[in-house]
C-alpha positions in Angstrom: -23.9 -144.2 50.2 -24.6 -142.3 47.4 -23.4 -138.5 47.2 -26.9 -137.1 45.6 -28.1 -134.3 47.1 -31.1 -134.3 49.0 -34.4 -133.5 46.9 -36.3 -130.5 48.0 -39.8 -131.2 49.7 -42.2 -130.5 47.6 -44.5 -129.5 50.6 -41.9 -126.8 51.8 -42.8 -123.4 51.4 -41.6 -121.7 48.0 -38.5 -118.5 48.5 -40.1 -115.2 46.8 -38.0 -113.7 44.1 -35.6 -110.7 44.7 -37.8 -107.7 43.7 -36.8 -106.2 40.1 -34.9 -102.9 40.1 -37.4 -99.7 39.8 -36.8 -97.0 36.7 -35.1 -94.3 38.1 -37.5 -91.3 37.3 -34.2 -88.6 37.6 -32.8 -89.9 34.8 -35.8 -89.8 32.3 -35.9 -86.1 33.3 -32.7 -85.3 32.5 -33.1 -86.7 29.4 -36.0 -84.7 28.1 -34.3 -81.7 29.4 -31.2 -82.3 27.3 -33.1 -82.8 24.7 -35.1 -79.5 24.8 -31.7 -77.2 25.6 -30.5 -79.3 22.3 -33.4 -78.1 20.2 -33.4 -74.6 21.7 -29.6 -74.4 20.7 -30.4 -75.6 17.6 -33.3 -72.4 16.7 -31.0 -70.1 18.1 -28.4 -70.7 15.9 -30.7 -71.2 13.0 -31.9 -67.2 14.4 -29.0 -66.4 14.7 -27.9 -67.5 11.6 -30.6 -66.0 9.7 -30.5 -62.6 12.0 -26.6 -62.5 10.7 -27.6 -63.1 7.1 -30.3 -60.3 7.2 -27.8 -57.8 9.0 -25.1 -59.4 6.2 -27.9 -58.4 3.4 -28.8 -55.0 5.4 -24.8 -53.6 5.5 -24.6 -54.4 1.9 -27.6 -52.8 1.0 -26.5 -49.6 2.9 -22.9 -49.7 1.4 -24.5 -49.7 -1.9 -27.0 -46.7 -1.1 -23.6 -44.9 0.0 -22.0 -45.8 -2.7 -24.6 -44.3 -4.8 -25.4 -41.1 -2.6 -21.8 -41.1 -2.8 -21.9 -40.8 -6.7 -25.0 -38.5 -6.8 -23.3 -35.8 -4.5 -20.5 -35.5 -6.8 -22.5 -35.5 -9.9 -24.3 -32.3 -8.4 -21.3 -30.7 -7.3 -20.2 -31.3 -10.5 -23.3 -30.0 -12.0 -23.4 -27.0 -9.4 -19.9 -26.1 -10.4 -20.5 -26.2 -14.1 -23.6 -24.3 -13.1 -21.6 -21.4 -11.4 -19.0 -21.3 -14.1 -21.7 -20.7 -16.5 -23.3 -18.2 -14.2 -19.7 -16.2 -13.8 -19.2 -16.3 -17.7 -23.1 -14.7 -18.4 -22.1 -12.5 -15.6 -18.8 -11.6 -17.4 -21.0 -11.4 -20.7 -23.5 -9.4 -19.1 -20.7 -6.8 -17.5 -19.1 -6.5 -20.9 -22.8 -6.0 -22.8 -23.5 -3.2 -19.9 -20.1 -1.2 -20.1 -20.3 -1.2 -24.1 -24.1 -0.2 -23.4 -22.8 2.3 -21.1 -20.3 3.7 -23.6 -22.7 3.9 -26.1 -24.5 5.8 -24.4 -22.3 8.3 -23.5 -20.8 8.7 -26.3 -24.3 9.4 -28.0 -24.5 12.2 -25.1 -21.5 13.7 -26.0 -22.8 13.5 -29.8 -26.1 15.1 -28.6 -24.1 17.7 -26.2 -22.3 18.3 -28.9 -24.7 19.0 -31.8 -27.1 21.4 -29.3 -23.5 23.2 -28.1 -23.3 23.8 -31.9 -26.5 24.7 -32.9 -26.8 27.1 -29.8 -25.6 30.9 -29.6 -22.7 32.1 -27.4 -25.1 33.2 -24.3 -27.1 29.9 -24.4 -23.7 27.8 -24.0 -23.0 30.6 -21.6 -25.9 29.9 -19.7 -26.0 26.3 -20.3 -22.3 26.0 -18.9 -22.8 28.2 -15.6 -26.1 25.8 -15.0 -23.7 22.6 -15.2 -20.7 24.2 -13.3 -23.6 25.3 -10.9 -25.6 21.5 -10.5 -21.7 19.7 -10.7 -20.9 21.8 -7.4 -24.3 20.8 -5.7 -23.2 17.4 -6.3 -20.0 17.8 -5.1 -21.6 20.1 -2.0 -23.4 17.4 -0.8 -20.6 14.2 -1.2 -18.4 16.7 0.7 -20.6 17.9 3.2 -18.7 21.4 2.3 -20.2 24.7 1.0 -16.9 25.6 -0.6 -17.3 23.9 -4.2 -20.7 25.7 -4.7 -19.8 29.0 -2.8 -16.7 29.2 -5.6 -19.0 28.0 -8.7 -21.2 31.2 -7.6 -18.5 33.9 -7.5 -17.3 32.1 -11.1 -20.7 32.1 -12.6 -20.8 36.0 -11.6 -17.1 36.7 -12.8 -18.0 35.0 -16.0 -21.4 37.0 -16.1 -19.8 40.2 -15.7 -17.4 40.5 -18.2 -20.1 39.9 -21.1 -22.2 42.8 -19.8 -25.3 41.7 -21.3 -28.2 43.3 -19.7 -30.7 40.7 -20.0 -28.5 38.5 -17.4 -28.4 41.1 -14.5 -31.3 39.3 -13.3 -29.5 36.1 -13.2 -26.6 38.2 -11.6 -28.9 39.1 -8.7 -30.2 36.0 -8.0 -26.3 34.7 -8.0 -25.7 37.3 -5.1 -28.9 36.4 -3.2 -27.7 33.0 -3.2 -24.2 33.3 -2.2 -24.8 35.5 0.3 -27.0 32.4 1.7 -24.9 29.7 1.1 -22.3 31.7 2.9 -24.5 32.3 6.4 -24.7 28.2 6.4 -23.0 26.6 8.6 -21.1 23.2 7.3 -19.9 20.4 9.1 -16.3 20.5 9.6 -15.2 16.7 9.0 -11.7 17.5 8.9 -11.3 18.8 13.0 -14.0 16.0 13.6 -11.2 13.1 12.3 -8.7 15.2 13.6 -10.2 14.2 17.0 -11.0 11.0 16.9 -7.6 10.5 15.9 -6.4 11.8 18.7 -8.9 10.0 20.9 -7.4 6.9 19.1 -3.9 7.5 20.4 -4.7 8.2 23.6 -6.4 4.6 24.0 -3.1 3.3 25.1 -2.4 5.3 27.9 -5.8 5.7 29.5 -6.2 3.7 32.4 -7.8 0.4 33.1 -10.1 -0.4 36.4 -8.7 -3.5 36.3 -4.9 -2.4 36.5 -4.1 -0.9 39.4 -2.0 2.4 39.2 -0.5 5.2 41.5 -1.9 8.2 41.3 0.2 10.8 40.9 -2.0 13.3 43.6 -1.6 10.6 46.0 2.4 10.1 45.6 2.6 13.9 45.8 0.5 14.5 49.2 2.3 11.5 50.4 5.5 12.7 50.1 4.3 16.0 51.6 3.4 14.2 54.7 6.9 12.6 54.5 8.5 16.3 54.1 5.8 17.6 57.2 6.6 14.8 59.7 10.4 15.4 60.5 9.3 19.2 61.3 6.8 18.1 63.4 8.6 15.3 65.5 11.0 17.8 65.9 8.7 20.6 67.2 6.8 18.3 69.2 10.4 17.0 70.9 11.6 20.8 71.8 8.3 21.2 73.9 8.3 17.3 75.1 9.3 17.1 79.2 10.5 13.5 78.8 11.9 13.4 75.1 10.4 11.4 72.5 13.5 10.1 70.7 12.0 6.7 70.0 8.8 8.3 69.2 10.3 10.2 65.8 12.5 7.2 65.4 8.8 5.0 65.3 7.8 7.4 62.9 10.4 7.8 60.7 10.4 3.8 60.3 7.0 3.7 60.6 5.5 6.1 58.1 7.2 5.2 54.8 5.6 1.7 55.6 2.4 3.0 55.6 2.5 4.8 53.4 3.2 2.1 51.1 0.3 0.2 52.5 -2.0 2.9 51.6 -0.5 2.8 48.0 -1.0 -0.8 47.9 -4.9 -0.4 48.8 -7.1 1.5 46.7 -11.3 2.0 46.8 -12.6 2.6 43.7 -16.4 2.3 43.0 -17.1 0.2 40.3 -20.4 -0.2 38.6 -19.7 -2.9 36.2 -18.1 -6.3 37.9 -16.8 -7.4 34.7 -14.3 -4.7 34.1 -12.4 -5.1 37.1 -11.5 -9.0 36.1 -10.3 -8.2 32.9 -7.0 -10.0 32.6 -4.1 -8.5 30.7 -4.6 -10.2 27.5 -8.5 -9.4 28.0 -7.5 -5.5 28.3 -4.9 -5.6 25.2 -8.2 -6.6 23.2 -10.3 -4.2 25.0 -8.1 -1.6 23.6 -8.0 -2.7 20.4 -11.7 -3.5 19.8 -11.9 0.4 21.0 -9.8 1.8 18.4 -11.5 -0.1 15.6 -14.8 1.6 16.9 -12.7 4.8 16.9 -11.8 3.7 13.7 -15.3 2.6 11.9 -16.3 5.8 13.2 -13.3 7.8 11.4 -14.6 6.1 8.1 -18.4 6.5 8.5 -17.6 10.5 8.9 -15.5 10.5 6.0 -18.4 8.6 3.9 -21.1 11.2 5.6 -22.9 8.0 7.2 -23.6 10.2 10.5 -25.9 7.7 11.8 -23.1 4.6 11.9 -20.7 7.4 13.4 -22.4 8.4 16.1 -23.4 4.5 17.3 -19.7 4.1 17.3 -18.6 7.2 19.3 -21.7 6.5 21.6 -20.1 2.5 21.9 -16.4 3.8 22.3 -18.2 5.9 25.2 -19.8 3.6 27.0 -16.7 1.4 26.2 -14.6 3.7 28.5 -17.1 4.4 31.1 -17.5 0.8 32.0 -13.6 -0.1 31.6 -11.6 2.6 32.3 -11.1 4.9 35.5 -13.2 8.0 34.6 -11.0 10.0 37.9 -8.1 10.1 35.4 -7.9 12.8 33.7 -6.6 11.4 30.1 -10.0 9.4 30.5 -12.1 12.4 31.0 -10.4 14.1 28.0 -10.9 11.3 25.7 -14.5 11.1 27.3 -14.9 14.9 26.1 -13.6 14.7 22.7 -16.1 11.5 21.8 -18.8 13.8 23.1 -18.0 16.9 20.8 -17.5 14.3 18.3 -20.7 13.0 18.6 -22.9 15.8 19.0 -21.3 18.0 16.2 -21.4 14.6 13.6 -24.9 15.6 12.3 -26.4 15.8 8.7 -26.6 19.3 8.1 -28.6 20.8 5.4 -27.0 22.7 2.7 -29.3 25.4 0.9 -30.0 24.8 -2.8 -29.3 27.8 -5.2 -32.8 27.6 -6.7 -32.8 31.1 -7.4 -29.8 31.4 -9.2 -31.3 28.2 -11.2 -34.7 29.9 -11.9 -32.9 33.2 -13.4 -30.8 30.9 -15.8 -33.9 29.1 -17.2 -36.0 32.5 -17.9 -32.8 33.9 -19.2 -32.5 30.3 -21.3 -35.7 30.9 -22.6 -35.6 34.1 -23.2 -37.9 36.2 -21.0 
């Protein structure tokens, strides 16, 4: 026996072969989708890249226009500064030029004043001085507001008139008297009483009331203590004609009434027309005063410089000032209220009368008619 192994019959039916393995679609996809986020990563940071270089370029191109704005501004306040010193020296220059301008010329008006004073007789620098004296008080008439200055130049003029007893200047003598006597009849403004009282008005600002302090009044305390005085009188009157006695009646009272009387002092009704003023807190009213005396004040000034117009907007705001913030029933408010309004209805420009008489007279006697 042999151990071959049997031969396969060729007329037996061939085995199929095991099928191949398929291509997995999946991972083909994956693949191509890898490959795309790879080439998208790769433009974004070439972007990105680039966007950094252009924002790298951008910064330095602003720090450089900085820098350079930088040096422009301080070459112009450089230039503005020599610009301004040179502006404050031809200023300087131009001051100087005007007050040696200005001294040349009065001195070639004292020259001139001094030649004609010369070259004219005693009555011309008679006349010609009483004219001065006379225009020099006008001026000083009018700064003042005052008829005094000119009212004295007058009675001078004629005292000085008088004792040269030249006939051809009684008419300038008349004319003198016509003039006084009107510059006499007008009335001036008396700035003096006017300060007077606004000083006054000014130290009363501390002590005048506030609507939005609350403080006793002083008729109230005086009533109430009244009552207190009447009450023991009556309880007692009312207890002799009592049947039953009212002991603990008066006793009620007695406890009872000071209380209330306190509680009535704790609650006052005021009318108030402005909200405002009664939420004024105490550093709120320490300025309120203040802010009135410097209207007080700018008032005080603008009377002394005759600006009339400017004093009486300020008396008319320190007015309305107290009306709105202080209690108008007290009575230091009503009197500072009063001495604003006399203030500012008497603060008016007045009109002082010219002496163009006495003017006229001295340049017909000048000339010599």
């Amino acid at each position: 026996m042999s151990d071959s192994l049997p031969s396969p019959d060729p007329s037996a039916p061939a085995l199929p072969a095991p099928p191949a393995a398929p291509a997995t679609p999946a991972r083909g996809g994956m693949a191509v989708v890898t490959g795309v986020l790879l080439l998208a990563s790769v433009v974004a940071l070439v972007l990105a890249w680039r966007a950094d270089q252009r924002v790298a370029a951008l910064e330095q191109a602003l720090v450089l226009r900085q820098e350079e704005s930088a040096k422009q501004a301080a070459e112009a306040q450089l230039l503005a500064k020599q610009a301004n010193e040179g502006m404050g020296a031809a200023a300087a220059k131009v001051a100087l030029l005007e007050a040696r301008v200005a001294e040349v010329a009065l001195q070639r008006t004292q020259l001139e004043d001094l030649i004609q004073s010369l070259s004219r007789s005693r009555d011309e620098n008679l006349l010609v001085d009483v004219e001065a004296a006379i225009r020099m008080a006008m001026q000083q008439s009018a700064i003042t507001g005052s008829t005094e200055p000119l009212v004295l130049v007058l009675r001078q003029s004629d005292e000085r008139l008088a004792r040269y007893s030249q006939p051809r200047l009684d008419g300038v003598r008349r004319a003198i008297a016509r003039d006084l006597d009107r510059v006499k009849s007008a009335g001036a403004l008396d700035i003096a009483t006017l300060t007077v009282r606004l000083d006054e008005a000014m130290r009363m600002v501390d002590e005048l009331p506030l609507l939005a302090t609350a403080e006793p009044r002083r008729e109230r305390e005086r009533d109430a203590a009244a009552a207190r005085a009447a009450r023991p009188a009556a309880s007692a009157a009312s207890a002799a004609t009592a049947e039953e006695g009212s002991a603990w009646r008066d006793a009620w009272n007695r406890l009872a009434g000071p209380v209330w009387d306190e509680v009535r002092s704790l609650v006052r009704v005021t009318r108030i027309e402005h909200p405002d003023a009664a939420l004024l807190t105490p550093e709120q009213s320490y300025f309120v005063r203040e802010n009135l005396k410097l209207k007080l004040l700018n008032a005080r000034l603008a009377l002394l410089s005759r600006q009339f117009p400017t004093a009486q907007a300020d008396v008319l705001g320190a007015q309305q000032a107290l009306e709105r913030y202080f209690d108008r029933g007290s009575r230091r408010t009503t009197a500072a209220l009063e001495l604003l309004r006399q203030v500012g209805q008497q603060a008016r420009q007045t009109v002082l009368p010219r002496p163009d008489d006495t003017l006229a007279a001295l340049a017909t006697a000048a000339a010599g008619r």
